[in-house]
C-alpha positions as CSV (number, residue, x, y, z in Angstrom):
1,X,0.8,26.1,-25.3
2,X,3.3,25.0,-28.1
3,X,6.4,26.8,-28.5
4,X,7.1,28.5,-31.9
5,X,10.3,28.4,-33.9
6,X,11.5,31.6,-34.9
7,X,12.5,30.6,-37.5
8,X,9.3,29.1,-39.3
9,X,6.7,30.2,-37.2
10,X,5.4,26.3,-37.7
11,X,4.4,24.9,-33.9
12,X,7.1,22.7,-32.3
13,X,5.7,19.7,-29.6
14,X,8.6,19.0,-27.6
15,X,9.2,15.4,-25.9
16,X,8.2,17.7,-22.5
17,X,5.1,19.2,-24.6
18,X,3.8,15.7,-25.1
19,X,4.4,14.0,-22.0
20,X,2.6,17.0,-19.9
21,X,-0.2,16.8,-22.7
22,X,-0.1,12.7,-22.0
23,X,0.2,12.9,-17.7
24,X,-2.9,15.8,-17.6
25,X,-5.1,12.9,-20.3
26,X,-3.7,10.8,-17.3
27,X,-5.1,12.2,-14.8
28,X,-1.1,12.5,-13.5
29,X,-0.9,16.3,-12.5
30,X,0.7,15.6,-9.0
31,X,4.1,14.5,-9.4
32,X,6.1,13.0,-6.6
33,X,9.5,14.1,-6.4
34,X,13.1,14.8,-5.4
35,X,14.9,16.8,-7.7
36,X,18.6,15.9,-9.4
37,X,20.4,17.7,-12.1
38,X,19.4,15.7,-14.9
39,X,15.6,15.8,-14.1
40,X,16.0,19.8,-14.3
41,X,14.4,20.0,-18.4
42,X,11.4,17.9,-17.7
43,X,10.4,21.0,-15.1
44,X,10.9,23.7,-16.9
45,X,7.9,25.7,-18.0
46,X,5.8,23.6,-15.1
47,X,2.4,23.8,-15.9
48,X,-0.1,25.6,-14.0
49,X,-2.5,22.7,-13.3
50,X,0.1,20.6,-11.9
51,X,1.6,20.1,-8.0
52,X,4.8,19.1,-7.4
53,X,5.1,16.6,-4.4
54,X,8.2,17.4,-3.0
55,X,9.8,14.7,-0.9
56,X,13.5,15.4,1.1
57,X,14.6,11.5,0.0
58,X,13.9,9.5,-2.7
59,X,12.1,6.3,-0.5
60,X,9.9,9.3,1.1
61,X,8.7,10.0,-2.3
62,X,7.7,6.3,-3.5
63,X,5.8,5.8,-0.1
64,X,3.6,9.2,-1.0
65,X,3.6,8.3,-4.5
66,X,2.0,4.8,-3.4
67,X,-0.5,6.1,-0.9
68,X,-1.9,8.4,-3.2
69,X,-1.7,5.5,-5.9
70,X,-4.0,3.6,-3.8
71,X,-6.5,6.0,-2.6
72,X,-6.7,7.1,-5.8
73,X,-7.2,3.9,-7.9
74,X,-4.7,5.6,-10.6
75,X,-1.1,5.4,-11.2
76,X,0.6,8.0,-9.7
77,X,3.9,9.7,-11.4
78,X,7.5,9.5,-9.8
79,X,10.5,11.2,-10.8
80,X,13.8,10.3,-9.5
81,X,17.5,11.3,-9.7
82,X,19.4,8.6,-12.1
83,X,20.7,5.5,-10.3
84,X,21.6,6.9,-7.0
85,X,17.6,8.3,-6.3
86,X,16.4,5.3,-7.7
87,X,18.5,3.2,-5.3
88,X,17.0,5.1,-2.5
89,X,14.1,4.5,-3.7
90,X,14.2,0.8,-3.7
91,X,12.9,-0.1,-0.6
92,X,9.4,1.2,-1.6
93,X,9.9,0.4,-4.9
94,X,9.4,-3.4,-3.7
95,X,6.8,-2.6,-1.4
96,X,4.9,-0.8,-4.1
97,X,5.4,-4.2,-6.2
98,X,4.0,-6.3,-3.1
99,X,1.2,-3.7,-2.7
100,X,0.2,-3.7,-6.0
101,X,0.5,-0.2,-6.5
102,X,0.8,1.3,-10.1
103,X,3.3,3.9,-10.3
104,X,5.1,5.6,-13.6
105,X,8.7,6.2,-12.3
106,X,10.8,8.3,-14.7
107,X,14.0,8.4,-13.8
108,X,16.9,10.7,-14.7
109,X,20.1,9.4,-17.4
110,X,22.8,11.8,-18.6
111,X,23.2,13.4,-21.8
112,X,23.2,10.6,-24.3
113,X,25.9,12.6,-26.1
114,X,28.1,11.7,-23.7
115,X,27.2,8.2,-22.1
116,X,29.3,6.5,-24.3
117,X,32.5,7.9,-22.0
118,X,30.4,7.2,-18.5
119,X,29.8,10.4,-17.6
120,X,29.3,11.5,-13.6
121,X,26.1,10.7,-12.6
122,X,25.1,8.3,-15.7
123,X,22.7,5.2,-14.4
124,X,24.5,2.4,-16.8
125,X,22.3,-0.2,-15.8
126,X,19.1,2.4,-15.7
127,X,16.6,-0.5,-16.7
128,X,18.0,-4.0,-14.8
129,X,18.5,-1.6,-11.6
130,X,14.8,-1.5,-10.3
131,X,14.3,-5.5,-11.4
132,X,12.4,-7.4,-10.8
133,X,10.1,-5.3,-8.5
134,X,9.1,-3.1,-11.9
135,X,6.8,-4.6,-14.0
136,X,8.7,-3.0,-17.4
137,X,11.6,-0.9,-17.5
138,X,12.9,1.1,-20.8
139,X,15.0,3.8,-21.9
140,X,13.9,4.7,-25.4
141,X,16.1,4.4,-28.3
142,X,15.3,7.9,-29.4
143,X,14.0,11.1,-27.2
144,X,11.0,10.5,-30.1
145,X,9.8,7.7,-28.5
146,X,9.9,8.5,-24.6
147,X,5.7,9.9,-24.7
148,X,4.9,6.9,-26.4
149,X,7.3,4.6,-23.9
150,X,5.4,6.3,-20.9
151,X,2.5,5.7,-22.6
152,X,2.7,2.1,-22.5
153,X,4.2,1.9,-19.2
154,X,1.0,3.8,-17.7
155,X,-1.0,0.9,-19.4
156,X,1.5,-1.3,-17.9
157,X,1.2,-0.1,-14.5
158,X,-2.3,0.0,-14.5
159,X,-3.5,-4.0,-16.1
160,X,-3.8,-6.4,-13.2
161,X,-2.4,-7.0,-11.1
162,X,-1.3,-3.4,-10.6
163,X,2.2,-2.5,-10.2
164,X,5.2,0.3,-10.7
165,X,7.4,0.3,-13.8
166,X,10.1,2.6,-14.9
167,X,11.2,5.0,-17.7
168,X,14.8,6.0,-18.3
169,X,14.9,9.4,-19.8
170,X,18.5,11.4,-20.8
171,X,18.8,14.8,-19.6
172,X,19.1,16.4,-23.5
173,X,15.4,14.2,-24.6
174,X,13.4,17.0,-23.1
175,X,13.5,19.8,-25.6
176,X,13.6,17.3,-28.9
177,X,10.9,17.6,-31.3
178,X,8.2,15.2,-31.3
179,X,4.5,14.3,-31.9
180,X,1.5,13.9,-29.6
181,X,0.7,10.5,-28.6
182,X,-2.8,9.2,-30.2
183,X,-5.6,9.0,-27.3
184,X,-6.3,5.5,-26.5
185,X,-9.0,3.2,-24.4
186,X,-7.2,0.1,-22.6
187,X,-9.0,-2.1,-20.6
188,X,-8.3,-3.4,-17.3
189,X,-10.6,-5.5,-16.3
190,X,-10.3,-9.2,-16.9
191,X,-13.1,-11.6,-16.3
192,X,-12.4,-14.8,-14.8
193,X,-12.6,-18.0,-17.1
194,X,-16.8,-19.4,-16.6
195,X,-16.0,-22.9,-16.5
196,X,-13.6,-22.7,-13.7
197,X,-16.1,-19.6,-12.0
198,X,-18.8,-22.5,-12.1
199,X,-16.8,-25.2,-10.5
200,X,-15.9,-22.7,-7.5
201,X,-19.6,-21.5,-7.6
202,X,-21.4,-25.3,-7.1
203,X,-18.5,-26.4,-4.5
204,X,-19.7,-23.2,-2.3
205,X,-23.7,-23.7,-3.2
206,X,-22.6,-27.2,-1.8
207,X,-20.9,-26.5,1.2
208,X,-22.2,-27.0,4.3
209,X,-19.9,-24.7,6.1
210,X,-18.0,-22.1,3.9
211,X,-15.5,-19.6,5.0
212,X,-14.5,-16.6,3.5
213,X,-10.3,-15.9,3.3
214,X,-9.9,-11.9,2.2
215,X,-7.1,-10.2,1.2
216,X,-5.7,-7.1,0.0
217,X,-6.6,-7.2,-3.7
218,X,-10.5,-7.3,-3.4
219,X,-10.8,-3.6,-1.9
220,X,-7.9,-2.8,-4.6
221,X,-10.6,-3.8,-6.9
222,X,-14.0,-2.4,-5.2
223,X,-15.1,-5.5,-4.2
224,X,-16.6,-4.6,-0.8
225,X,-20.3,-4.1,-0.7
226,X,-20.0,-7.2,-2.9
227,X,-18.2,-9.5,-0.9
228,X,-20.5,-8.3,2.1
229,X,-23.6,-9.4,0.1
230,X,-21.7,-13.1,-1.1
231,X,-21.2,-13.4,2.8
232,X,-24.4,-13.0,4.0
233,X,-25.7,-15.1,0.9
234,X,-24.0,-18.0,2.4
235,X,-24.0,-17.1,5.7
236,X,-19.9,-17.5,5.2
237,X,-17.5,-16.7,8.1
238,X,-14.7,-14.4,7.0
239,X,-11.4,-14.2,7.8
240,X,-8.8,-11.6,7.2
241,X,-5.9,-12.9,5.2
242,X,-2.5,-13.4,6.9
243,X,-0.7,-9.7,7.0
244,X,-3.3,-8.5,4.4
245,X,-2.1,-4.4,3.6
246,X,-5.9,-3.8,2.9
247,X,-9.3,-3.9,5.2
248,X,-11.6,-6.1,2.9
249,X,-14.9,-6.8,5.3
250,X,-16.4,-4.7,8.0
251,X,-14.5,-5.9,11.3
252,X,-17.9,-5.1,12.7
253,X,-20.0,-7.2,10.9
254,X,-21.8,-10.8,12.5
255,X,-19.7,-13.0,10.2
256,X,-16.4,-11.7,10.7
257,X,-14.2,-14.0,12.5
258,X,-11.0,-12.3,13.3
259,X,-7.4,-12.4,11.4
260,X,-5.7,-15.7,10.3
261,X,-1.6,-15.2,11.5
262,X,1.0,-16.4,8.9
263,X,1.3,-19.6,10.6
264,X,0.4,-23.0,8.4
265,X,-0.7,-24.9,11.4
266,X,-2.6,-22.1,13.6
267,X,-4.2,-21.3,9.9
268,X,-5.5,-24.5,9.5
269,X,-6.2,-25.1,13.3
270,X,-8.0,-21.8,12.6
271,X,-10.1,-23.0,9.7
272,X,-10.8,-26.5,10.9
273,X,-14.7,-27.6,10.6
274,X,-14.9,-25.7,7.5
275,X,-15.7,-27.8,4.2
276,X,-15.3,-25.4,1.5
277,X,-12.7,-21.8,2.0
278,X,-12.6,-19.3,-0.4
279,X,-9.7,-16.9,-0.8
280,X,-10.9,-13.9,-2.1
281,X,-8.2,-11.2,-3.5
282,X,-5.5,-13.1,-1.4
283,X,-2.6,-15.8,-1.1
284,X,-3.6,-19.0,0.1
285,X,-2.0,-18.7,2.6
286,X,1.4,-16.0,3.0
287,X,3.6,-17.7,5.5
288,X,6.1,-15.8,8.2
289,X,7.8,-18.9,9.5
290,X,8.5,-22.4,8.7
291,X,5.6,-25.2,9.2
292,X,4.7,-28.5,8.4
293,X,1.4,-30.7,7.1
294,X,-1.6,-30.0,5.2
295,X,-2.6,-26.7,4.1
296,X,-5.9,-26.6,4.8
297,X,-7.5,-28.7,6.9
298,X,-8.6,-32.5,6.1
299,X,-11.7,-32.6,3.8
300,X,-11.8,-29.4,2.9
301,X,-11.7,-27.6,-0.8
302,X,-9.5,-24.2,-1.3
303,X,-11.0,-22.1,-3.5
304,X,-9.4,-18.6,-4.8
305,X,-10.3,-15.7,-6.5
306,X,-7.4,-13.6,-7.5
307,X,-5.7,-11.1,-10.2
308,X,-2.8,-12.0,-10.0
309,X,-0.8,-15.4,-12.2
310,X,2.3,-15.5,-9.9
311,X,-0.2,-16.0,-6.8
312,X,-2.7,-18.3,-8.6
313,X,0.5,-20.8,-10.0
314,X,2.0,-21.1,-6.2
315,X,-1.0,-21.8,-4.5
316,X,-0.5,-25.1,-3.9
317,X,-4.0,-27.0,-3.4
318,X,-7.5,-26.1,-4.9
319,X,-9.0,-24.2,-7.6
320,X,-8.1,-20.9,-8.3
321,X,-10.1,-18.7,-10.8
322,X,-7.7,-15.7,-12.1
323,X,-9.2,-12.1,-13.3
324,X,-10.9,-9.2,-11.6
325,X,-11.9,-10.1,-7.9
326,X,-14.9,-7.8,-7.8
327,X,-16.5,-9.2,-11.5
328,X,-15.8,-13.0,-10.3
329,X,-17.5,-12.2,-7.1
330,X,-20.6,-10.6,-9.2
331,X,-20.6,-13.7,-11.3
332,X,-21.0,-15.8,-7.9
333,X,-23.7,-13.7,-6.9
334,X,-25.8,-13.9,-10.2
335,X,-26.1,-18.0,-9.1
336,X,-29.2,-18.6,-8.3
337,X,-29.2,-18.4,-3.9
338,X,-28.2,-21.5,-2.1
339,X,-30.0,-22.9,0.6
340,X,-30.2,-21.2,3.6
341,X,-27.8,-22.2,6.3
342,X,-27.3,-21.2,9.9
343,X,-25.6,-18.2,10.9
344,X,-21.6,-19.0,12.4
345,X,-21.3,-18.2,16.2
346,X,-20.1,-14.3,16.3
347,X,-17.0,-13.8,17.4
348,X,-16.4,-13.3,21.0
349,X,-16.8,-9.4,22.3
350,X,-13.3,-7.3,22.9
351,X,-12.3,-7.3,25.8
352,X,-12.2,-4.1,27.5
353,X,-8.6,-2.4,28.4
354,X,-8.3,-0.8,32.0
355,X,-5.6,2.0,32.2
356,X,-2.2,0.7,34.0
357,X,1.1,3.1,35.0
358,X,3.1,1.9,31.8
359,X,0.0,1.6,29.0
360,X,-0.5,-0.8,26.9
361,X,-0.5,-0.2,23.3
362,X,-4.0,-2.1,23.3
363,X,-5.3,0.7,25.6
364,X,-3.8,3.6,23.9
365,X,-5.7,2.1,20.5
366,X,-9.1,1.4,22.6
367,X,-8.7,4.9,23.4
368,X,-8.2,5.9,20.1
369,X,-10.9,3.8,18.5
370,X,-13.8,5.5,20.8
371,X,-12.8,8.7,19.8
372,X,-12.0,8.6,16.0
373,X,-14.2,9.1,13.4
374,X,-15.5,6.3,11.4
375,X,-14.3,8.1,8.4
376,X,-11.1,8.8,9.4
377,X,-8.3,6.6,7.5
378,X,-5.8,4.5,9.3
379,X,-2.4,4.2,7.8
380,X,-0.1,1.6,9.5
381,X,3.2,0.4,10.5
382,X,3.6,-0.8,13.8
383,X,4.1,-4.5,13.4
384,X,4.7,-5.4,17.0
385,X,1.1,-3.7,17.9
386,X,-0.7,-4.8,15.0
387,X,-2.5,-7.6,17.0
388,X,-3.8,-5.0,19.8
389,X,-4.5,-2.8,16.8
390,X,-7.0,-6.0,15.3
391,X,-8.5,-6.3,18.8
392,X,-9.3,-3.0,19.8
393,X,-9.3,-0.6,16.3
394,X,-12.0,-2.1,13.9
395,X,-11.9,-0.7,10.1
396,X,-15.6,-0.2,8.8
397,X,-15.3,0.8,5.8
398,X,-13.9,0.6,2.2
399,X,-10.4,1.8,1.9
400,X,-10.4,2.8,5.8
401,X,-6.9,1.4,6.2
402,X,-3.8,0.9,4.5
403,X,-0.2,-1.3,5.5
404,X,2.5,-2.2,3.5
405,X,2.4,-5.8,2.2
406,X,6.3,-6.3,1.6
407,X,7.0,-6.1,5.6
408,X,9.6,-3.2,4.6
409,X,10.4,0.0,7.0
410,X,9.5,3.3,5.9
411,X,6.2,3.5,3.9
412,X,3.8,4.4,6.6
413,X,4.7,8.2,7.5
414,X,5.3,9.0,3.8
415,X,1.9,6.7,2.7
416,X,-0.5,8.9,5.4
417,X,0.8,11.8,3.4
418,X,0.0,10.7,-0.6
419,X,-3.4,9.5,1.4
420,X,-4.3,12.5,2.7
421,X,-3.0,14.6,-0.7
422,X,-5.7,12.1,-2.1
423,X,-8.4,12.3,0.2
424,X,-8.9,16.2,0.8
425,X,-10.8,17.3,3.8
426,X,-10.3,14.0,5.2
427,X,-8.1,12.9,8.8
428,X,-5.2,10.0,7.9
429,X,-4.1,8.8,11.3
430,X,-0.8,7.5,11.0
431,X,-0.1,4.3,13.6
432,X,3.7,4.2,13.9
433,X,6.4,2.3,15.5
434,X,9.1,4.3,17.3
435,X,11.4,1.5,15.1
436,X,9.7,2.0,11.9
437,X,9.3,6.1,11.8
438,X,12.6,6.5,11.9
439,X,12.9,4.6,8.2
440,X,11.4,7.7,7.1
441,X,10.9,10.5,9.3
442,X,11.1,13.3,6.6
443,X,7.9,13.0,5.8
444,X,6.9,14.8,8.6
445,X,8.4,18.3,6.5
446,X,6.3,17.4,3.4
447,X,3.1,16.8,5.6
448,X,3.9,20.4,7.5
449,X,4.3,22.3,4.4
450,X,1.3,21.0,2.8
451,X,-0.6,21.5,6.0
452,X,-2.0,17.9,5.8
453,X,-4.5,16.9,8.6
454,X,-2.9,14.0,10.0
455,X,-2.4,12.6,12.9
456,X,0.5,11.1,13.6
457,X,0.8,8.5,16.9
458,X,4.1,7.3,17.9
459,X,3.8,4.1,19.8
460,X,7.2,4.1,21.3
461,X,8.1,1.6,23.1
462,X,11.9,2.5,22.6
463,X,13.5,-0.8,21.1
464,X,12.5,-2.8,17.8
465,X,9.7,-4.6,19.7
466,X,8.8,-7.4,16.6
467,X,12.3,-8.4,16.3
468,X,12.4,-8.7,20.2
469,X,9.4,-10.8,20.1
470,X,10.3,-12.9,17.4
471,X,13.6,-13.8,18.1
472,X,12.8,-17.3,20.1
473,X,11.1,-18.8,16.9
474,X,15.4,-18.9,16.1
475,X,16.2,-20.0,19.6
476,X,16.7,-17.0,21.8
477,X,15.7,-17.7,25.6
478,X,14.1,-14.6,27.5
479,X,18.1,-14.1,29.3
480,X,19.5,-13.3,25.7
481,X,20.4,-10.1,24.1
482,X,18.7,-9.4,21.1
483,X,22.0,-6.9,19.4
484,X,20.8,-3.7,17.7
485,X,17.0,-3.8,19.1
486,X,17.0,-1.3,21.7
487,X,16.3,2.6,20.5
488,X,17.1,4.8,23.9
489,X,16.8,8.3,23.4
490,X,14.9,9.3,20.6
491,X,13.7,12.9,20.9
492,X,10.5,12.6,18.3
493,X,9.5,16.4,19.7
494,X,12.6,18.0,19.0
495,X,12.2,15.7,15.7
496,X,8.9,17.0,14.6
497,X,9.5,20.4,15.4
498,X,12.0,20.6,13.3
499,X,10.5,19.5,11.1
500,X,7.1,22.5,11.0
501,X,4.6,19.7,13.4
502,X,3.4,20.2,16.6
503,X,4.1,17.8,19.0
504,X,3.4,16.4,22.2
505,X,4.0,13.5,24.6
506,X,2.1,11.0,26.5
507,X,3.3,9.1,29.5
508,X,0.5,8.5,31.6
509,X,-2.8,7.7,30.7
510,X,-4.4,9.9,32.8
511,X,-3.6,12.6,30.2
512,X,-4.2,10.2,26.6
513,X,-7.6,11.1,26.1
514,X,-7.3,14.9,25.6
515,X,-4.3,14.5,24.1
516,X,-5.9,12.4,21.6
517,X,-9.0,14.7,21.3
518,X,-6.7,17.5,20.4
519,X,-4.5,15.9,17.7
520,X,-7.5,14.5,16.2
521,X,-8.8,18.6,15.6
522,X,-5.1,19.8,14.0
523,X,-5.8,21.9,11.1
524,X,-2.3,20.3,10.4
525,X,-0.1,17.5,10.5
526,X,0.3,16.6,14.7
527,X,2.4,14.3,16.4
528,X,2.0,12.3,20.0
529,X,4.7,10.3,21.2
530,X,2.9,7.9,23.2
531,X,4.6,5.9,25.3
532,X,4.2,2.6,26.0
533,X,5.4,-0.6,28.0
């Protein structure tokens, strides 16, 4: 309720008064957090409704903050402590810009009273800090206008594509009069332009042999059961996208053909035979490592479908139609149907794992695959078993999995959390390197106190396996050290806890399967360090 002067007995809306009203219009009511001095007034008189997400560092924060971003489909709201938080912060603050994800940060500034004289613990630079991986950055010229500034940078955050931005509010702006901000309706959806929709659309009703290319951005935009029905239309093989952070086809289905690597000439090797290849809600193509010749292969015509300018400007062959994935992909599908063509080949069975003394990470996720739930959702960061995860662990279904696009550390542990905060009732298993958890172990405290049923599975194969594996694309022969790759002796029991988990490990294989079956049925947040050759 508004407070009442004394004085007057007139109602005063505070700056806090109006953003609460604005966040709970929102939909905003969980607010990810660590907590600094001058973030103290925005949390006084918390409101009932809300939760705060409390997170025990500031990149922890950002990586729940994004998960629950994503499985939500809404911006979620981040508060962080002046310039050292959001420095912290700024590893997941680019991943969140790579992913997509909208975010409201609102970061802490001193008293403006004093930041003439730099005060201790002022953020000088508060909005070039976070640039260029914030779509807009302010700090209002008067504490009037910070509702109205995080009013527009919700709208910001939330027009495609997608992404965080940040507000920069002084500690003394909290308790300043102010008005309500008017309601508004933005939209979000743009529709691609027709002309360059119908030129895509006659190329594929053309085609003798089209193939699919899907990324990221079409399950971002609910654009599954449609893609699945353009597919079959035209009997299409399709491809994942190179290190796509989204599952946009069934991995089950007849006319998926596996996962392009970021590789020009394996991608067009790959793609070879195909006359007409449509990116849907992805880069054509994201590249790892140097290459050379065409990008796609001789005779045939790149197509995209994506929501986002930058992408659409690089890409460097083709037509590429810019708006909404999901409404260009309707506007394909209201053509009148093509004529028929013959089903691709299907891709070739998995092959099956057998248990050996020191197990493979392939077996320990064929294991894991038969005994999940198809609802359960995967949250990922394991890069150096992401190819055994593709062969043996198919996602089925529509937001079933989550990565980080940037191919930054420490968003997976704190990502299964916001995902399960925003799925309720529902198991996040958490894929982890030994290497990667360590970017951002705390989360295992906020998933404990929450009481969070996830799962979380150490693959630990004790060294920095991708870098290891990588390193003769720069010249290393099998004889030389790779220096700072080897992680000997972490205790992830003693880790988790410490931290409120249970915990167990897995050497042999003999005992994965039960092991597995119990984390699977925590009431809370588990974790198995698995280890593997």
């Amino acid at each position: 309720m508004p407070a009442t002067l004394p004085t007057t007995g007139l109602p005063s809306i505070t700056v806090r008064d109006a953003v609460y009203d604005l966040m709970r219009r929102f939909g905003m009511t969980s607010v990810f957090a660590n907590p600094g001095s001058t973030e103290l007034p925005m949390f006084r008189d918390f409101p009932s409704d809300f939760r705060y997400v409390l997170g025990l560092q500031e990149a922890v924060v950002v990586g729940m903050a994004d998960g629950y971003a994503q499985a939500t489909r809404n911006a979620a709201f981040v508060n962080l402590h002046s310039a050292a938080g959001v420095g912290n912060a700024m590893g997941n603050i680019f991943t969140a810009h790579k992913n997509r994800t909208p975010m409201v940060i609102v970061s802490g500034q001193q008293a403006r009273s004093i930041l003439p004289f730099d005060p201790f613990l002022a953020s000088p630079y508060a909005t070039e800090l976070p640039k260029p991986y914030v779509k807009w950055s302010v700090q209002p010229a008067r504490a009037q206008d910070v509702p109205q500034a995080i009013a527009r940078a919700y709208y910001i955050a939330m027009m495609p594509p997608c992404g965080p931005v940040l507000v920069s509010v002084p500690v003394d702006d909290w308790d300043q009069p102010c008005e309500l901000v008017a309601e508004r309706v933005v939209s979000t959806q743009l529709r691609p332009e027709p002309a360059v929709l119908e030129r895509i659309g006659a190329a594929l009703d053309a085609s003798r042999r089209p193939a699919f290319v899907v990324g990221g951005a079409a399950d971002r935009d609910g654009a599954w059961d449609d893609i699945i029905r353009l597919a079959e239309v035209h009997n299409a093989r399709v491809w994942t996208a190179p290190l796509s952070g989204r599952c946009s086809f069934p991995e089950d289905h007849r006319l998926f053909a596996g996962f392009l690597p970021a590789m020009r000439e394996r991608i067009v090797q790959l793609l070879d035979g195909h006359d007409v290849i449509v990116a849907i809600g992805a880069p054509a193509f994201a590249y790892h490592v140097e290459g050379a010749g065409p990008h796609v292969p001789a005779g045939a015509t790149l197509c995209q479908l994506i929501d986002d300018p930058e992408t659409a400007s690089w890409t460097p062959v083709g037509i590429a139609a810019l708006g909404s994935v999901r409404l260009a992909v309707q506007d394909l599908l209201a053509r009148p149907a093509p004529v028929q063509r013959l089903a691709p080949a299907p891709r070739a069975a998995r092959p099956h794992i057998e248990p050996s003394s020191r197990m493979s990470a392939a077996y320990v996720l064929q294991t894991l695959a038969e005994l999940r739930d198809q609802g359960d959702i995967i949250v990922e960061e394991a890069p150096s078993s992401r190819s055994a995860m593709q062969e043996q662990l198919p996602i089925t279904r529509s937001e079933g999995f989550f990565t980080m696009d940037s191919g930054g550390l420490g968003y997976g542990m704190p990502a299964a959390v916001g995902v399960a905060l925003a799925k309720p009732g529902t198991r996040v298993i958490g894929l982890i390197g030994d290497g990667s958890s360590m970017y951002s172990i705390q989360a295992l405290w906020s998933a404990a106190q929450l009481k969070l049923p996830i799962t979380f599975l150490i693959l630990n194969n004790r060294r920095y396996a991708a870098l290891q594996e990588f390193a003769p694309v720069f010249g290393f022969t099998a004889e030389d050290p790779v220096q700072g790759t080897d992680l000997p002796d972490l205790d992830f029991l003693a880790l988790a806890k410490g931290m409120g988990c249970d915990a167990l490990q897995v050497a042999d294989p003999k005992g994965l399967r039960d092991a597995l079956a119990q984390a699977l049925q925590s009431v809370g947040p588990s974790v198995i360090d698995v280890r593997i050759a």
